[in-house]
C-alpha positions as CSV (number, residue, x, y, z in Angstrom):
1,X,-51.7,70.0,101.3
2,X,-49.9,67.9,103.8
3,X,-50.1,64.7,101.9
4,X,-48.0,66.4,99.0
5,X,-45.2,67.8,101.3
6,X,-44.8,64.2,102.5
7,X,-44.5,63.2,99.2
8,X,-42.3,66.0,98.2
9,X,-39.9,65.4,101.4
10,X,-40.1,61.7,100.9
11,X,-38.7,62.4,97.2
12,X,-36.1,64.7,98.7
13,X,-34.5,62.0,100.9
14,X,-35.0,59.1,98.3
15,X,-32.9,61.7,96.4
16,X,-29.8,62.4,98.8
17,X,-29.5,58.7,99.0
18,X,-29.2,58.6,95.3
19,X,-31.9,55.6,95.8
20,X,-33.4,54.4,92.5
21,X,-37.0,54.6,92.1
22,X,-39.9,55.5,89.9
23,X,-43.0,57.7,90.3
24,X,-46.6,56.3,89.1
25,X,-49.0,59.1,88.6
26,X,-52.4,57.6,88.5
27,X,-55.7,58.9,90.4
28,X,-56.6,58.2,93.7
29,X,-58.0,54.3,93.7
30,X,-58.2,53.6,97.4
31,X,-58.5,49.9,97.1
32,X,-54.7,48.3,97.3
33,X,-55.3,45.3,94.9
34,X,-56.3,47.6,92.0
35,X,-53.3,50.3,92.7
36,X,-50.7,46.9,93.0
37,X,-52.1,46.2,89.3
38,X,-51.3,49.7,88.1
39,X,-48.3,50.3,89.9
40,X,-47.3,46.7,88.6
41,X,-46.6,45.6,91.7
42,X,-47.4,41.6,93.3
43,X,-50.2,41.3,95.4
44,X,-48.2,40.7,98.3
């Protein structure tokens, strides 16, 4: 699946930079003001 070697090559480089970050499983939503809620992220 070419969405999950993004993902997996995004998490590569996010690595080498030793950048902090956090991965939020949750199911696909679609709609950006619902995932923002999950993720816990502002609206804008």
């Amino acid at each position: 699946m070419e969405t999950q070697n993004t993902c997996q090559k995004l998490i590569a480089l996010l690595d080498q930079a030793n950048a902090r970050y956090r991965i939020v499983e949750h199911a696909p939503e679609g709609r950006t003001e619902l995932v923002s809620q999950m993720r816990g992220n502002l609206l804008s």
